[in-house]
PDB file of N, CA, C and O in Angstrom:
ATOM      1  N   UNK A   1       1.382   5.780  16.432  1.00  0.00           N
ATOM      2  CA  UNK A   1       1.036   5.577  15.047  1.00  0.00           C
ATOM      3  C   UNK A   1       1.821   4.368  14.533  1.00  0.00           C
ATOM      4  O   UNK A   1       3.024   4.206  14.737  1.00  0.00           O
ATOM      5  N   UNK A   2       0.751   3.237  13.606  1.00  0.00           N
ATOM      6  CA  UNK A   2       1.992   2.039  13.377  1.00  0.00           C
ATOM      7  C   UNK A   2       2.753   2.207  12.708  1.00  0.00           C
ATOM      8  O   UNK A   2       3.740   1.520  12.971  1.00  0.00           O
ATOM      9  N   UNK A   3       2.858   2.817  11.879  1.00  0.00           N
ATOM     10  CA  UNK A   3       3.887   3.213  10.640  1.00  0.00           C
ATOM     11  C   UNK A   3       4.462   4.830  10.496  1.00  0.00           C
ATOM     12  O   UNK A   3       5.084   5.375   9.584  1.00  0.00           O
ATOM     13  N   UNK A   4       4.064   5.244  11.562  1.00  0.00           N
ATOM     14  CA  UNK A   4       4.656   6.966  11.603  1.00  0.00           C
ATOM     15  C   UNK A   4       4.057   7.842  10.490  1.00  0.00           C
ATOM     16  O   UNK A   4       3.304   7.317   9.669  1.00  0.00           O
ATOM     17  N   UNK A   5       4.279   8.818  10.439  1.00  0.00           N
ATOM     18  CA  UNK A   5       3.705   9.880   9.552  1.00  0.00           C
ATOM     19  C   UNK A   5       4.698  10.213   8.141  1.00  0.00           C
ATOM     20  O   UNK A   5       5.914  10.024   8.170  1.00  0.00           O
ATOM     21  N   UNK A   6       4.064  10.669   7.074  1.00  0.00           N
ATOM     22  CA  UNK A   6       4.792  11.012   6.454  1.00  0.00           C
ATOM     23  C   UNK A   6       4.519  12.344   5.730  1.00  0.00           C
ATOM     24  O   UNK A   6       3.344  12.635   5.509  1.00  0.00           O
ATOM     25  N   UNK A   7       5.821  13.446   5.216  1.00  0.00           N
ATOM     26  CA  UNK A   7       5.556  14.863   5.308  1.00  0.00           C
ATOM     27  C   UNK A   7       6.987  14.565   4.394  1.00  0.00           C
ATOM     28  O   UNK A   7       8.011  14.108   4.902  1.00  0.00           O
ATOM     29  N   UNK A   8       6.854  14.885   3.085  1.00  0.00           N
ATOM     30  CA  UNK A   8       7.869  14.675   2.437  1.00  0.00           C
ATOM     31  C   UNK A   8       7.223  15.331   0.875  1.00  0.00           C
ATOM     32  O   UNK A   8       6.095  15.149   0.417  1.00  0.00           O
ATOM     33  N   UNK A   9       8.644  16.336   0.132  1.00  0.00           N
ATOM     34  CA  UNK A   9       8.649  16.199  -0.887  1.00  0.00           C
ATOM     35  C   UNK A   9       8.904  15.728  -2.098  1.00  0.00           C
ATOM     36  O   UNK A   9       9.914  15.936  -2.770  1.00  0.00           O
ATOM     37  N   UNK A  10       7.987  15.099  -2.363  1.00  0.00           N
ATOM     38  CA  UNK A  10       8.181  13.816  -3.564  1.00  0.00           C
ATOM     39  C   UNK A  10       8.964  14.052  -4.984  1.00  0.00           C
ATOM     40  O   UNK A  10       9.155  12.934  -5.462  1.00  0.00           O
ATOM     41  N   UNK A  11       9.267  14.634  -5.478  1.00  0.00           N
ATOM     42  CA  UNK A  11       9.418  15.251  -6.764  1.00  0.00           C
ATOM     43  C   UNK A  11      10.683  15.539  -6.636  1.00  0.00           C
ATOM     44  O   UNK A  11      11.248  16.354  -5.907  1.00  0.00           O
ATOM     45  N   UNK A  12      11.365  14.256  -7.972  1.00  0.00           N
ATOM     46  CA  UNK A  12      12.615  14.292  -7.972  1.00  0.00           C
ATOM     47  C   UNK A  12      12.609  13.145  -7.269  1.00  0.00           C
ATOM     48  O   UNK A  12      13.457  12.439  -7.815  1.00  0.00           O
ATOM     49  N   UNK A  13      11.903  12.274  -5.927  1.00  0.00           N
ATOM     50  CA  UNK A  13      13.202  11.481  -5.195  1.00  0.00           C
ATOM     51  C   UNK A  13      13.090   9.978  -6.316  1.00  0.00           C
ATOM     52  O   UNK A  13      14.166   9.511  -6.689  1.00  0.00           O
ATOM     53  N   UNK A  14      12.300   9.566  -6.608  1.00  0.00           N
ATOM     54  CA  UNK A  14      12.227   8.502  -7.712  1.00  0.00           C
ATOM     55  C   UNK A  14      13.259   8.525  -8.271  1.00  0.00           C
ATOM     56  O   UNK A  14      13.311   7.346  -8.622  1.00  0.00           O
ATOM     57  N   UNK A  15      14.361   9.077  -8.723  1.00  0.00           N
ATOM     58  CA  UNK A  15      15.439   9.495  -9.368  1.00  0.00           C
ATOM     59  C   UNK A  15      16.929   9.054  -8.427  1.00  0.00           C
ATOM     60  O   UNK A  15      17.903   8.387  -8.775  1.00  0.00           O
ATOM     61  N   UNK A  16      16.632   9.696  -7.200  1.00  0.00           N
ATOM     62  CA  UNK A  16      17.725   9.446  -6.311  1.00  0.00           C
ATOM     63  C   UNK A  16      17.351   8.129  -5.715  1.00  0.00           C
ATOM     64  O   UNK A  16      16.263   7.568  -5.843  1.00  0.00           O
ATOM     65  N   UNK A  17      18.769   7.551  -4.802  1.00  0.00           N
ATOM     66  CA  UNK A  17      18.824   6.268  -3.937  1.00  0.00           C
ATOM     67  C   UNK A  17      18.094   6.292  -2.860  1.00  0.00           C
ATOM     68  O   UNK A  17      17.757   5.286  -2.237  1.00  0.00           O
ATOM     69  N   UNK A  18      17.681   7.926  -2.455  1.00  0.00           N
ATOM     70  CA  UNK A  18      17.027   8.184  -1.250  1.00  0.00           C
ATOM     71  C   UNK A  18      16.227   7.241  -1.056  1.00  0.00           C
ATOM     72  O   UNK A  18      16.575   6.581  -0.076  1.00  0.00           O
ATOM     73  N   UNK A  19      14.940   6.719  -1.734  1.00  0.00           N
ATOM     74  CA  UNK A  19      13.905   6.137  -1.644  1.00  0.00           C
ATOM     75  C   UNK A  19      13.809   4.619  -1.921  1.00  0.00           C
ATOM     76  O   UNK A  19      12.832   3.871  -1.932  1.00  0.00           O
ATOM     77  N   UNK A  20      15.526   4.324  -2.209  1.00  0.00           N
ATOM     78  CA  UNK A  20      15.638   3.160  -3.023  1.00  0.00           C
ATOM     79  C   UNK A  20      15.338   2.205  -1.091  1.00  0.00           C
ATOM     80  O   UNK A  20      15.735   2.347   0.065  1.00  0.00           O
ATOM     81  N   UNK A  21      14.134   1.028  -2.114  1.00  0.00           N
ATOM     82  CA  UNK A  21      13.935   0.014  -0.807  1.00  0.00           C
ATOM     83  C   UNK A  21      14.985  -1.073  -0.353  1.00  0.00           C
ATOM     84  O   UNK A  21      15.284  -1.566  -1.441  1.00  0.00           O
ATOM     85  N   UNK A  22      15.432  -1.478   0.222  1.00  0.00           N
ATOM     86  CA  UNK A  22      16.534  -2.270   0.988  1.00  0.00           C
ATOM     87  C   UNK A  22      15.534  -3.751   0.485  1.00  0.00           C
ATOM     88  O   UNK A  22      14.314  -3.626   0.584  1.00  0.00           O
ATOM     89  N   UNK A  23      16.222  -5.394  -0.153  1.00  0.00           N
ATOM     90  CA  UNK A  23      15.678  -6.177  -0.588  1.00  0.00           C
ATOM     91  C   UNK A  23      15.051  -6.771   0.391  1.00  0.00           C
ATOM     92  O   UNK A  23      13.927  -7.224   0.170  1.00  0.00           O
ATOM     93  N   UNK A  24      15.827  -6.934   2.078  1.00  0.00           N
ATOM     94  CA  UNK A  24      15.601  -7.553   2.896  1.00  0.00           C
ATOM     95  C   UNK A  24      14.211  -6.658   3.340  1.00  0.00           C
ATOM     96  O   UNK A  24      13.228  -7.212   3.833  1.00  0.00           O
ATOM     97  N   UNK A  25      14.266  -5.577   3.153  1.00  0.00           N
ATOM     98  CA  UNK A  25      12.830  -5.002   3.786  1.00  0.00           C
ATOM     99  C   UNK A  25      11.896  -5.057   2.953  1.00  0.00           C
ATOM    100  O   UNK A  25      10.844  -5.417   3.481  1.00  0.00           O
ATOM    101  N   UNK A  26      11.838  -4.894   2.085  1.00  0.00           N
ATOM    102  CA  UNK A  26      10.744  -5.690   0.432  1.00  0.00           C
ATOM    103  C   UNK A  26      10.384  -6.817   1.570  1.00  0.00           C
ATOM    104  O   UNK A  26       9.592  -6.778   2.512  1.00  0.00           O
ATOM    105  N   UNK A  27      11.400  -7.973   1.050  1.00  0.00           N
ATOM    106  CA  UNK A  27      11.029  -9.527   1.610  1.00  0.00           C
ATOM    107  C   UNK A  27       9.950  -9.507   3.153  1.00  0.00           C
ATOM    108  O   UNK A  27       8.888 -10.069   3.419  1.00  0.00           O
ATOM    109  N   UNK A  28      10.677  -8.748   3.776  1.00  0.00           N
ATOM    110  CA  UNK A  28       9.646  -8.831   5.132  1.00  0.00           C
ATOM    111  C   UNK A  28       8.483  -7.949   5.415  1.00  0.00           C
ATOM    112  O   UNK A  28       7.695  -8.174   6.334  1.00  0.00           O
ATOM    113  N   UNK A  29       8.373  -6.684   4.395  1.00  0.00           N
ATOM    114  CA  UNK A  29       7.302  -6.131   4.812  1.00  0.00           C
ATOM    115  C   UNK A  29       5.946  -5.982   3.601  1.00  0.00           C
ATOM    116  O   UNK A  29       4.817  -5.538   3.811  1.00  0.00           O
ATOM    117  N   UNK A  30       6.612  -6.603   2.108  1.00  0.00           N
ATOM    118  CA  UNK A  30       5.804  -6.238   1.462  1.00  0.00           C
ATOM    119  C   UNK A  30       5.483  -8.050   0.708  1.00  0.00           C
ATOM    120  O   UNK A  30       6.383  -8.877   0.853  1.00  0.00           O
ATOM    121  N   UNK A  31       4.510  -8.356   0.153  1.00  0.00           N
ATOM    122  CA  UNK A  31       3.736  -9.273  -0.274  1.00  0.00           C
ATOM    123  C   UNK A  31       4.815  -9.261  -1.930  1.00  0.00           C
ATOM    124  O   UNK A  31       5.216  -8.204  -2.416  1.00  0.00           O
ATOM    125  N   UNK A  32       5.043 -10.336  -2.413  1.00  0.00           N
ATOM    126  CA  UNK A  32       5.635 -10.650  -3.620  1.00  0.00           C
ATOM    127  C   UNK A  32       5.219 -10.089  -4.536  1.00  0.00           C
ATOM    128  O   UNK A  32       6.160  -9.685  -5.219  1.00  0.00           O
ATOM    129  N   UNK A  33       4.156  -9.797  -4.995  1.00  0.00           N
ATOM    130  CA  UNK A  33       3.263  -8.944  -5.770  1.00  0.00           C
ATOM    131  C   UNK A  33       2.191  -8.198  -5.475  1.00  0.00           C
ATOM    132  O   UNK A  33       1.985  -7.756  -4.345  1.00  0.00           O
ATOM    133  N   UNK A  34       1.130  -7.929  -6.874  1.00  0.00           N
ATOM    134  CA  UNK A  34       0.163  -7.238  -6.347  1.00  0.00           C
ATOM    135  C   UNK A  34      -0.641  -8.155  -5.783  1.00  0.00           C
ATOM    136  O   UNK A  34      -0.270  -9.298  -6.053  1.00  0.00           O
ATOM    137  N   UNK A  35      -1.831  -8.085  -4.941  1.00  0.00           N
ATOM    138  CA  UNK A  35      -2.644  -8.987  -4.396  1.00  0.00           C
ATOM    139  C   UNK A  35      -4.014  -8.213  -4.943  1.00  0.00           C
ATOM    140  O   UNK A  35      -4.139  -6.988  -4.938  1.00  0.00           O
ATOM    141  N   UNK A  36      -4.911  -9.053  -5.365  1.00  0.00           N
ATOM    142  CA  UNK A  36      -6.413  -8.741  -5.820  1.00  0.00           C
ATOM    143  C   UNK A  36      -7.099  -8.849  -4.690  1.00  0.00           C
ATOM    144  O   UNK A  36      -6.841  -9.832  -3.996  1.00  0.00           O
ATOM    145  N   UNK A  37      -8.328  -7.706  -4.124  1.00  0.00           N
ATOM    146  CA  UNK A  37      -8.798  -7.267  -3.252  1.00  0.00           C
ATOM    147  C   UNK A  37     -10.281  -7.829  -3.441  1.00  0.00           C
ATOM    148  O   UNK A  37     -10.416  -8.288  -4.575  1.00  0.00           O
ATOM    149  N   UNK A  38     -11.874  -7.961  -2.360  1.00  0.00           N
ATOM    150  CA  UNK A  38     -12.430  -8.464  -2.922  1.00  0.00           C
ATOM    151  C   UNK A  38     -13.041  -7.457  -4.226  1.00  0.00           C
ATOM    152  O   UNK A  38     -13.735  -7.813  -5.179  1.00  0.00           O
ATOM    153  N   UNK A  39     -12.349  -5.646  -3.789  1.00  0.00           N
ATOM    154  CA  UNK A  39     -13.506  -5.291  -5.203  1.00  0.00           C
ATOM    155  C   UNK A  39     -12.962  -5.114  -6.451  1.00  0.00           C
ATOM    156  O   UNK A  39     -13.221  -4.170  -7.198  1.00  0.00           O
ATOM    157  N   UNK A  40     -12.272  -5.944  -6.661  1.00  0.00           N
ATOM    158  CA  UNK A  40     -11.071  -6.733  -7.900  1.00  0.00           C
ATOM    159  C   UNK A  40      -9.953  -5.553  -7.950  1.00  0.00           C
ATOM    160  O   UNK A  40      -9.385  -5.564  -9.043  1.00  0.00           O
ATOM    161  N   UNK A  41      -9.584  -4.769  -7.274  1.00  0.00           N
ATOM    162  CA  UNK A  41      -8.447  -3.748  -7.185  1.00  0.00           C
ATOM    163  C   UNK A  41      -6.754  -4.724  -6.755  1.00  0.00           C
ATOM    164  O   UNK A  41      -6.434  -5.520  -5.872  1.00  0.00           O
ATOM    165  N   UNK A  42      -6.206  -4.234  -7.672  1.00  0.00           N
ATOM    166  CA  UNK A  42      -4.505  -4.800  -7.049  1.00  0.00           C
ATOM    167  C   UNK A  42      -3.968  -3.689  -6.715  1.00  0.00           C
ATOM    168  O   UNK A  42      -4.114  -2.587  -7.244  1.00  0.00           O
ATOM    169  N   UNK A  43      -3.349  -3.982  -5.842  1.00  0.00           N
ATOM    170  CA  UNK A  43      -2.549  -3.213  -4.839  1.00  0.00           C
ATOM    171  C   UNK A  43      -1.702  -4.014  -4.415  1.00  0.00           C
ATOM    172  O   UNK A  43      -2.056  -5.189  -4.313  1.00  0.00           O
ATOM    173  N   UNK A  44       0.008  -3.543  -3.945  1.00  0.00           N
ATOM    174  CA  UNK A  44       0.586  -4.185  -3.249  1.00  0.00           C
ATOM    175  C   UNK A  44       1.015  -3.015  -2.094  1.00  0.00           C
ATOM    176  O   UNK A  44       1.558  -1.935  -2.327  1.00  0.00           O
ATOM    177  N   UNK A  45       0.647  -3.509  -0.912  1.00  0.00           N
ATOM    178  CA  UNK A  45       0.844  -2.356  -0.056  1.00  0.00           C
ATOM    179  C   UNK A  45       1.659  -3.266   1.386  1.00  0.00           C
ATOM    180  O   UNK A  45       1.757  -4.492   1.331  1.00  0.00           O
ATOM    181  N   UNK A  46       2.028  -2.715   2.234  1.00  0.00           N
ATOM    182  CA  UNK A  46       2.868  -3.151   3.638  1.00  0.00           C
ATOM    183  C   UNK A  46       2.003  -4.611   4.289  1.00  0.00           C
ATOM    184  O   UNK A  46       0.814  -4.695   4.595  1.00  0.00           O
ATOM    185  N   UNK A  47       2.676  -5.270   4.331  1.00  0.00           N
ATOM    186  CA  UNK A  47       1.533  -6.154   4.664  1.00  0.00           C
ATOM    187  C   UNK A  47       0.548  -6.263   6.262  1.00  0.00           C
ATOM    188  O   UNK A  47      -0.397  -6.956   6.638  1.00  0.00           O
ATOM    189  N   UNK A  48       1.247  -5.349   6.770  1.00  0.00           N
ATOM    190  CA  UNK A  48       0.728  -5.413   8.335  1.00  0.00           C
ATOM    191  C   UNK A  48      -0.833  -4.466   7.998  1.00  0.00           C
ATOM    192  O   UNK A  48      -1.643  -4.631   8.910  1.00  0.00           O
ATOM    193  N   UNK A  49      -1.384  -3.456   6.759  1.00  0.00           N
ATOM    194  CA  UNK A  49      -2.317  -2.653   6.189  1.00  0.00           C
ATOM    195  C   UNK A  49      -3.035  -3.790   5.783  1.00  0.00           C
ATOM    196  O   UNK A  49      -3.918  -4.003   6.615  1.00  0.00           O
ATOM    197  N   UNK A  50      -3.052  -4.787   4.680  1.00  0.00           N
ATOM    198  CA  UNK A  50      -3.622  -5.586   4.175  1.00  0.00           C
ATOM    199  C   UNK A  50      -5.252  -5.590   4.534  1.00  0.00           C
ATOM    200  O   UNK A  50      -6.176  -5.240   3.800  1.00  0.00           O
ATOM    201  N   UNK A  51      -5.285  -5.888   5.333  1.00  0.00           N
ATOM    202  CA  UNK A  51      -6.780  -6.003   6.461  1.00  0.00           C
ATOM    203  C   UNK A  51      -7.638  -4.498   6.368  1.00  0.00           C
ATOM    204  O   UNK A  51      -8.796  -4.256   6.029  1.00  0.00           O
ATOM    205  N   UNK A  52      -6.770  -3.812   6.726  1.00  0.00           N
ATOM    206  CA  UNK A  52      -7.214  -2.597   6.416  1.00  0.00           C
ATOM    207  C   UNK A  52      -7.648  -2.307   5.251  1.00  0.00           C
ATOM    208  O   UNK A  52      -8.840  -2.183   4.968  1.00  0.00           O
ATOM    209  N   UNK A  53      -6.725  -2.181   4.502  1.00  0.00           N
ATOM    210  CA  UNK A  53      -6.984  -1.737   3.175  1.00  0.00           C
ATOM    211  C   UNK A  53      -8.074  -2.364   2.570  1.00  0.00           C
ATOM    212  O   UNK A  53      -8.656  -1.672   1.735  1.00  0.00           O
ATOM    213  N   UNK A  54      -8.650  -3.854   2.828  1.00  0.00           N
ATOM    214  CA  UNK A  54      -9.505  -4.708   2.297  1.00  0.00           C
ATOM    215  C   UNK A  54     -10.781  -4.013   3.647  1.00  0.00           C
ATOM    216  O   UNK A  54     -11.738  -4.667   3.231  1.00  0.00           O
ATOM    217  N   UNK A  55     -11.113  -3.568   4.321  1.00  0.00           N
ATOM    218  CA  UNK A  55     -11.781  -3.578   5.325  1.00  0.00           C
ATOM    219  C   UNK A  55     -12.175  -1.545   4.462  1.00  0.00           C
ATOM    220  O   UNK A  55     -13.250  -1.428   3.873  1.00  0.00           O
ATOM    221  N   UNK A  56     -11.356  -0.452   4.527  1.00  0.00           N
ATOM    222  CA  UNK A  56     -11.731   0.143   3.781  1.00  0.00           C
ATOM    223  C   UNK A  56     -12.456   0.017   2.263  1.00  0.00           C
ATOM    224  O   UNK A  56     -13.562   0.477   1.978  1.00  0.00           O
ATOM    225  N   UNK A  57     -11.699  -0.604   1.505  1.00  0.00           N
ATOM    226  CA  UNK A  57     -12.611  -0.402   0.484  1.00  0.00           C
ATOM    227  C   UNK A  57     -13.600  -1.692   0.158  1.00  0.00           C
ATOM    228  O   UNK A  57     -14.008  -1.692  -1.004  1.00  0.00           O
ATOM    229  N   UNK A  58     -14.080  -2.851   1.030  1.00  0.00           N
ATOM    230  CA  UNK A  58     -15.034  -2.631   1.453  1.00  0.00           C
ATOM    231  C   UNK A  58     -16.340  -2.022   1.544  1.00  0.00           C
ATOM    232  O   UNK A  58     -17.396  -2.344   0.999  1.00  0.00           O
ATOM    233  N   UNK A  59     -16.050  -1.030   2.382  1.00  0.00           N
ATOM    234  CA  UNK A  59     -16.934  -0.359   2.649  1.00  0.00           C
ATOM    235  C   UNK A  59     -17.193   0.899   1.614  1.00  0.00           C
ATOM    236  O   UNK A  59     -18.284   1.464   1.537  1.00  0.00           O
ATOM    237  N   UNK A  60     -16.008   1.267   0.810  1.00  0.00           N
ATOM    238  CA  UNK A  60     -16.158   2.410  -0.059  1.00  0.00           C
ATOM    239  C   UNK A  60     -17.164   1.816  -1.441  1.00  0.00           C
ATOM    240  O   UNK A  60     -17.853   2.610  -2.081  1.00  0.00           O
ATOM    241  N   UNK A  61     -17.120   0.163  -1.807  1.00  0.00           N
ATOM    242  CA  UNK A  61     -17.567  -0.303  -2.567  1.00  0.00           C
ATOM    243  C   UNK A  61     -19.471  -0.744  -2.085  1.00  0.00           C
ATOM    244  O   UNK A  61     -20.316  -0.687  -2.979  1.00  0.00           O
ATOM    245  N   UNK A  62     -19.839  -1.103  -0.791  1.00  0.00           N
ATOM    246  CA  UNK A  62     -20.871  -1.079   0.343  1.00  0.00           C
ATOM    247  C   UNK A  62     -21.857   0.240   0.213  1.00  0.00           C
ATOM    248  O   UNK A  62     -23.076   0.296   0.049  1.00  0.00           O
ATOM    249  N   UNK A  63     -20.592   1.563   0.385  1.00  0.00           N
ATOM    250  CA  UNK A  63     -21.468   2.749   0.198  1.00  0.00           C
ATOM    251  C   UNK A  63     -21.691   3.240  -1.488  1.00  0.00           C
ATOM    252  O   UNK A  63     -22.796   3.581  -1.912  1.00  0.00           O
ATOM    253  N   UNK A  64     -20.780   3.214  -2.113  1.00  0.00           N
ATOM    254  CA  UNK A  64     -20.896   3.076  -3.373  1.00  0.00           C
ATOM    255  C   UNK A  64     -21.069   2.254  -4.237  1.00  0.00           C
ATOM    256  O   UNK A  64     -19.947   2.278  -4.744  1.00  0.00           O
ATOM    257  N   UNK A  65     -21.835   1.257  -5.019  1.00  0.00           N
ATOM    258  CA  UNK A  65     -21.658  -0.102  -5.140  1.00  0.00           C
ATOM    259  C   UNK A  65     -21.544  -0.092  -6.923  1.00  0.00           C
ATOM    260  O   UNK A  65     -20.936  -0.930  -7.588  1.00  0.00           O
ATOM    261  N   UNK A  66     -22.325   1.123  -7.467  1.00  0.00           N
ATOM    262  CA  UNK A  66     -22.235   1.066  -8.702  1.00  0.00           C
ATOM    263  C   UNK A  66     -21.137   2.335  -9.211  1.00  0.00           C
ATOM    264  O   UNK A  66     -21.118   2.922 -10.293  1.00  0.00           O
ATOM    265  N   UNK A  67     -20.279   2.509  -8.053  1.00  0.00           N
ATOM    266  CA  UNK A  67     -19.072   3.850  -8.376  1.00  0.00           C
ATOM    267  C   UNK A  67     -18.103   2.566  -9.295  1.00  0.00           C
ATOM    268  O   UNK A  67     -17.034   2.864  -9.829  1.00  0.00           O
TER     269      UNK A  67
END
């Protein structure tokens, strides 16, 4: 799996350091901001997904076009 699984309870960690992101890993894994998709959605997500994420919805916009 490229990015491993995740199985975690969320609630509460926003609060703690637990979740706090490291700057150097921001810089290398995530895009400076949000990026506009072609079905005008921003998202800023991992950048190695990018493709994906544009390749899914896509197709969610393809099968649905007036959702």
């Amino acid at each position: 799996m490229l990015l491993g699984e995740f199985d975690l309870y969320y609630a509460g960690l926003s609060t703690s350091s637990w979740t706090a992101m490291g700057a150097s890993w921001v810089s290398a894994n995530l895009p400076a901001s949000r990026q506009t998709y072609s079905t005008g959605i921003r998202a800023r997500c991992h950048v190695r997904l990018h493709d994906d994420l544009e390749a899914a919805l896509a197709e969610v916009q393809a099968t649905y076009p007036s959702w």
